[in-house]
C-alpha positions in Angstrom: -9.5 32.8 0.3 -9.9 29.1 0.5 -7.3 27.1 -0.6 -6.9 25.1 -4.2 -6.9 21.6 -3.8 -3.4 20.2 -4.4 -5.8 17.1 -6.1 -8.3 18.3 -8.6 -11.7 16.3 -9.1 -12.7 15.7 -12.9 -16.5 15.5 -14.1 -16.2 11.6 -15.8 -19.1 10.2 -17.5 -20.9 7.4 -16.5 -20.2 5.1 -19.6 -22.2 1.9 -18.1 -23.5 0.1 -14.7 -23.4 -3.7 -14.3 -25.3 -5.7 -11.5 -22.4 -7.7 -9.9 -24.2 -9.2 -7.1 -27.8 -7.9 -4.9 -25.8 -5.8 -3.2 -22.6 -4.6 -5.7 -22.5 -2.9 -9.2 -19.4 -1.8 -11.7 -19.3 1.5 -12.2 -17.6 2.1 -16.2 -15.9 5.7 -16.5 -16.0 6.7 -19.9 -12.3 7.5 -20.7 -11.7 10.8 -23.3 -8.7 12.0 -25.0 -8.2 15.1 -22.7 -8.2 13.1 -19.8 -6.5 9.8 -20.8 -3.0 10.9 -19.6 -4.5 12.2 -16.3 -6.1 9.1 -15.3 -3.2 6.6 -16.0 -3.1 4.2 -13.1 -1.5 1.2 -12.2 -3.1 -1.9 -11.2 -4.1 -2.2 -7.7 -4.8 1.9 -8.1 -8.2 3.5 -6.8 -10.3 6.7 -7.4 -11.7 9.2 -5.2 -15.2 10.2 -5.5 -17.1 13.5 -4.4 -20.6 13.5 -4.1 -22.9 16.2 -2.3 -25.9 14.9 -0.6 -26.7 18.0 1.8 -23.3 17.8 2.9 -20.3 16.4 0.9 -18.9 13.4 0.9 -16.0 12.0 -0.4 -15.1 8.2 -0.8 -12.5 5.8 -2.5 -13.0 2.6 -4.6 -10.7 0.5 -5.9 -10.1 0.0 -9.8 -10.9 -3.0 -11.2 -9.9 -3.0 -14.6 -7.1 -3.1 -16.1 -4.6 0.1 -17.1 -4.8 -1.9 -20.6 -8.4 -1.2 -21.2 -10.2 1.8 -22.6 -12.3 2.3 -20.1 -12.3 2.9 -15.6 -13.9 0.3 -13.7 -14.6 0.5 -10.4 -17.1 -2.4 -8.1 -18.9 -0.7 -5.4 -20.3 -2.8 -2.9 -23.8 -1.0 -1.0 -22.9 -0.9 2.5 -25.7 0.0 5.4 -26.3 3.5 5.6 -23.5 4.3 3.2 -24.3 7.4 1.6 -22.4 6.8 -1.5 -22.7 3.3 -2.3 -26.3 4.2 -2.2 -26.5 6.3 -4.5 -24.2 4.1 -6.6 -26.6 0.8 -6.5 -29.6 2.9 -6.2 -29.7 6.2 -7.8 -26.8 6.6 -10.1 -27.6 6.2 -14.3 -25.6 5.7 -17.4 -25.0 9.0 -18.9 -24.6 10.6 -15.0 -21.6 12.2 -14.3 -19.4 11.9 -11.1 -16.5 13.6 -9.6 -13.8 12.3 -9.5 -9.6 12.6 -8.5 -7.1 11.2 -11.0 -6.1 7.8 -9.9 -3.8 7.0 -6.7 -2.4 4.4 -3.9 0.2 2.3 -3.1 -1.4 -1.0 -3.9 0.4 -1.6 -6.5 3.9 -3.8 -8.0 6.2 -3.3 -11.2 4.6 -5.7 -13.6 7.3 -6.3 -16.5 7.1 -9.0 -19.2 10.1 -10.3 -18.7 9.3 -11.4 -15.1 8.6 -14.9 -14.1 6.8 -14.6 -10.5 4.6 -16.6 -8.6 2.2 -14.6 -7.1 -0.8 -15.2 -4.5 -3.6 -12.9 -3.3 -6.1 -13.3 -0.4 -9.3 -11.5 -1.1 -12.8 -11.0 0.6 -16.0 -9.5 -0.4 -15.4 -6.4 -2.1 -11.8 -6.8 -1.7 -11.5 -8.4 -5.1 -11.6 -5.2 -6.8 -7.9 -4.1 -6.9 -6.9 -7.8 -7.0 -9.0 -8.4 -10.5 -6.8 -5.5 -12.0 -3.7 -7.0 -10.3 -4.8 -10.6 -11.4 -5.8 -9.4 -14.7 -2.8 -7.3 -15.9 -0.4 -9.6 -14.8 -1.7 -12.5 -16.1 -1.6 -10.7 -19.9 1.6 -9.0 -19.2 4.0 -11.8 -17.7 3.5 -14.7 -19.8 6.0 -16.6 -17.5 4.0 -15.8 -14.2 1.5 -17.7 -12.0 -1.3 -16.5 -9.8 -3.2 -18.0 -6.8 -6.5 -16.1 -5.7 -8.1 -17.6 -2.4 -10.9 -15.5 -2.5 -13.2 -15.6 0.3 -17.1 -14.9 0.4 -20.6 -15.3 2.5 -22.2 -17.7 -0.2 -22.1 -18.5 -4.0 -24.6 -16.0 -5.6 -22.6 -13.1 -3.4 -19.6 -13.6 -5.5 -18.6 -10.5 -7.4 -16.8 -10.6 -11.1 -18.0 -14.5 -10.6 -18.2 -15.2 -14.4 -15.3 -12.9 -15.1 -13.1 -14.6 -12.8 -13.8 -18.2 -14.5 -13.5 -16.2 -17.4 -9.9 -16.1 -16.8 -9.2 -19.2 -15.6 -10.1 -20.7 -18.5 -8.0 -18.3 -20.4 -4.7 -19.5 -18.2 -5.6 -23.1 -17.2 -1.9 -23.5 -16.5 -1.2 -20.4 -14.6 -4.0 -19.2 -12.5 -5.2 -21.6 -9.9 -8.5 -19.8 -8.0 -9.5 -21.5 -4.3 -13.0 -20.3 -3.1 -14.0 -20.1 0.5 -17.4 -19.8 1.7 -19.0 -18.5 4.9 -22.4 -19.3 4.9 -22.6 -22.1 2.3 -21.5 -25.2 2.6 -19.3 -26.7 -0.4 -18.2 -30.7 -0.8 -14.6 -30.0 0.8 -14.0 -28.9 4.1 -11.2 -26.4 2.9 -13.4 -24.3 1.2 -16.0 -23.6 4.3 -15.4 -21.0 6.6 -13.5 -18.3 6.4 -10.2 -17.0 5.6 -7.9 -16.7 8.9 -4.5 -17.7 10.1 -6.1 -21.7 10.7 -7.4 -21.8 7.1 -3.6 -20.4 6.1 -2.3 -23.5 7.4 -5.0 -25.9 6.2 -4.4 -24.1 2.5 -0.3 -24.3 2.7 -0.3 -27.5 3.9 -1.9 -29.3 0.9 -3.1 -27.1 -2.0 -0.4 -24.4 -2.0 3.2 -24.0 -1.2 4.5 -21.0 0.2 8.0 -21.7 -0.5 7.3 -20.1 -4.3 5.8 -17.1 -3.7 7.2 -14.0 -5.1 4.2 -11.8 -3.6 1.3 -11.5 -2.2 -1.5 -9.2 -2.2 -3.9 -8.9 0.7 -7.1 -6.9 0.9 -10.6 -7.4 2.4 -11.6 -7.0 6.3 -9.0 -5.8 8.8 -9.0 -9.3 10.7 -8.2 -11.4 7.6 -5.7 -9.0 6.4 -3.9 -9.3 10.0 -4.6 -12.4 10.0 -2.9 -13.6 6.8 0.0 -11.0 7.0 1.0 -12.6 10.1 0.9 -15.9 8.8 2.9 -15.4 5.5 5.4 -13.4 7.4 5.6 -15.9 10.2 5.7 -18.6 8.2 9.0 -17.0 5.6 7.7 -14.4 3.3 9.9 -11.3 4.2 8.0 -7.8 5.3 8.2 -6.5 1.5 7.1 -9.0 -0.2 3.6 -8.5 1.6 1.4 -5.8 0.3 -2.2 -5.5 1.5 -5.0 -2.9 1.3 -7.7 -2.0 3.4 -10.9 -0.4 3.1 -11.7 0.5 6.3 -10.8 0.3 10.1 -12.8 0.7 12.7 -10.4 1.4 15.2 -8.5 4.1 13.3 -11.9 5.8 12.7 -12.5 6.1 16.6 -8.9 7.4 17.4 -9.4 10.0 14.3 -12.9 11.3 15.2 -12.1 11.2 19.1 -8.9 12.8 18.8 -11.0 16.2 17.3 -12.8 16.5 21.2 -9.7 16.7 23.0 -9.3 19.9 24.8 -6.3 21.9 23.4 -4.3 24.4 25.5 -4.3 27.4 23.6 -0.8 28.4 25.4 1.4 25.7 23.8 0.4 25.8 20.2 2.7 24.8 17.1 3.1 27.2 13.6 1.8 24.8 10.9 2.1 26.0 7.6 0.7 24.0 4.6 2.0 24.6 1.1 -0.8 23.7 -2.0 -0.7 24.6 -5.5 2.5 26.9 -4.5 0.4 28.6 -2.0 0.4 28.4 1.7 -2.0 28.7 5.0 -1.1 28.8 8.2 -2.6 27.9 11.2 -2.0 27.0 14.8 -2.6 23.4 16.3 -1.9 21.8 19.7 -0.5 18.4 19.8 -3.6 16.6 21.2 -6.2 18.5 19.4 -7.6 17.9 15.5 -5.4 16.4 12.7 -3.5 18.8 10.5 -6.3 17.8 8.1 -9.3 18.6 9.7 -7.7 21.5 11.6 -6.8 22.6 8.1 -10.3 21.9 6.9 -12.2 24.0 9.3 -10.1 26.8 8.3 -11.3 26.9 5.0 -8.5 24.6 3.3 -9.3 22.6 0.5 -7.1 19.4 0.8 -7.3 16.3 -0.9 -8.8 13.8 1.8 -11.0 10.3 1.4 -11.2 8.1 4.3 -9.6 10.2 7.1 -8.9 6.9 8.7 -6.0 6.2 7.6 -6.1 4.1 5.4 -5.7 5.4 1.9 -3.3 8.2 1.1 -5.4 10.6 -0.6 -4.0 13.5 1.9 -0.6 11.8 1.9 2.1 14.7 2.2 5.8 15.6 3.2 7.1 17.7 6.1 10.0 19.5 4.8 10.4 21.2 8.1 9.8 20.3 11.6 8.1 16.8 13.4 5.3 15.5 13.4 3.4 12.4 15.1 0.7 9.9 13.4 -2.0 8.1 15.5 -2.0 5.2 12.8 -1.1 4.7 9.3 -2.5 2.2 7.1 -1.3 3.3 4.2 2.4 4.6 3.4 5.4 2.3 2.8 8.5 2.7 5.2 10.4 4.0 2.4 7.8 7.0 2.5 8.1 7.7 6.0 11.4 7.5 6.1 11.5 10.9 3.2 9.1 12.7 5.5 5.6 11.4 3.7 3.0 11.4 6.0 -1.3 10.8 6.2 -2.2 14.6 7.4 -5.5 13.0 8.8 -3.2 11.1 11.1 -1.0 13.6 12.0 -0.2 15.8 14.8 2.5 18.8 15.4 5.5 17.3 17.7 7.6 20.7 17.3 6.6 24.6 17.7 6.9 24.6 13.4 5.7 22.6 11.2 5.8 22.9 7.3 4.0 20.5 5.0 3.6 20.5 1.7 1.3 18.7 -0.6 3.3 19.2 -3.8 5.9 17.2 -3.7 5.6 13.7 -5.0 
């Protein structure tokens, strides 16, 4: 018998669809009663969706509303060949139902209204969508606070939450300061052409902004710019934890995933692995070189809660109470978390003849 997923999904209502840009639309959950308490997030949170389309597929999206409203937003952005953001800006109705996990992800930070921060986020593209809830619930929580969005995109018209985001800066004219940069249209200043990299840091910090007041800041967009501007803040005086970023995707992790599957395993040196769900557990047996726990788990007949399988989310984020393991990348969990014994199963490998994992504890 196939195993429970540790993760159930939940049938929500398509409540309403907005055109954001061509190419992007907001998804509105409709949030009911029995389900309120399940899908409590916090800002910077996203949901994982399930969709079958001859095969299923699962994928994450960011929220971008706010744990204050009624309602689950989330922006999808349609993405070549992407099955499900497709079907989100093509197919998909109000009144449709999707799939859906409770809310998850480490994106997050302890917003408290007695807090007086400065904070700063770096966005691009679709990236904006856990940074509008960020933006948004701090900016009505902590009265005392500031925020600085740089957000970066190809040209004007491509902007999602556009009208939302002046929106709010009209709302806090003293505390949110918004800085766009565009690719593929030129603007009257030179600091907001181009694109946002470690050069356009220093252009930014050197004039408009000052680094030396920044609480935190929130990163999330394309791979490069996230490496990119992590580097620079950190290099440049903002310690390791006061850095939180979130990517989508990653090209390289994908590759090492999906290449690590068509290794050859040596069926004489195998390890135990035993996975523990829903207080049950499966067992298999898994070289060190061969698939992930995850997908050797999967084409057993497991049911695990996954997404991305590239690392970078932490849908299939669980603890090894017994044994070691090894990760080919991780994207996604804090050091505190890998210190306990958290790990992404869709990175991991056995490193000792037993291995027990277990997706219930939180």
């Amino acid at each position: 018998m196939p195993i429970m997923a540790a993760t159930d999904f939940y049938a929500l209502k398509v409540q309403k669809i907005e055109r954001e840009t061509t190419d992007a639309v907001s998804v509105y959950l409709q949030l009911t009663e029995e389900i309120k308490d399940i899908f409590k997030f916090k800002a910077g949170q996203y949901l994982t969706f399930k969709l079958n389309k001859g095969e299923e597929i699962r994928r994450s999206y960011s929220l971008s509303s706010s744990p204050d409203d009624d309602f689950l937003r989330v922006g999808i952005k349609q993405v070549p060949e992407g099955i499900f953001s497709t079907y989100a800006n093509v197919e998909l109705k109000e009144g449709d139902q999707l799939e859906c996990m409770p809310p998850m992800g480490n994106f997050v930070t302890d917003v408290d209204a007695k807090q007086a921060r400065n904070y700063i986020a770096f966005a691009a593209g679709s990236g904006i969508t856990p940074i509008m809830s960020l933006m948004k619930t701090i900016l009505s929580t902590e009265e005392n606070s500031t925020f600085k969005l740089v957000f970066g995109n190809k040209e004007f018209q491509s902007i999602m939450y556009r009208e939302e985001i002046e929106a709010l800066k009209n709302q806090y004219l003293e505390r949110l300061q918004v800085i766009h940069i565009l690719s593929r249209e030129k603007l009257e200043s030179d600091i907001n052409n181009g694109r946002i990299d470690q050069e356009k840091c220093e252009k930014l910090f050197d004039g408009l902004l000052s680094l030396k007041s920044i609480d935190q800041a929130f990163l999330c967009g394309p791979e490069a710019m996230i490496l990119g501007v992590r580097d620079y803040l950190q290099e440049n005086g903002l310690a390791k934890e006061q850095v939180k970023f979130e990517l989508f995707t990653t090209a390289a992790s994908q590759q090492k995933n999906a290449g690590s599957q068509e290794k050859e395993v040596d069926d004489s040196n195998l390890s135990e692995v035993t996975i523990k769900v829903d207080d049950r557990t499966f067992d298999i047996k898994l070289g060190a070189e061969g698939a992930s726990i995850l997908d050797a788990a999967l084409m057993k007949g497991a049911d695990l809660p996954y997404a991305c399988k590239g690392g970078v989310c932490c849908t299939c984020r669980a603890k090894v109470i017994e044994g070691e393991v090894t990760m080919d990348v991780n994207y996604a969990l804090e050091e505190g978390e890998v210190a306990e014994g958290f790990i992404l199963t869709c990175q991991a490998h056995p490193k000792s003849d037993k291995v027990v994992v277990d997706f219930d504890v939180s």
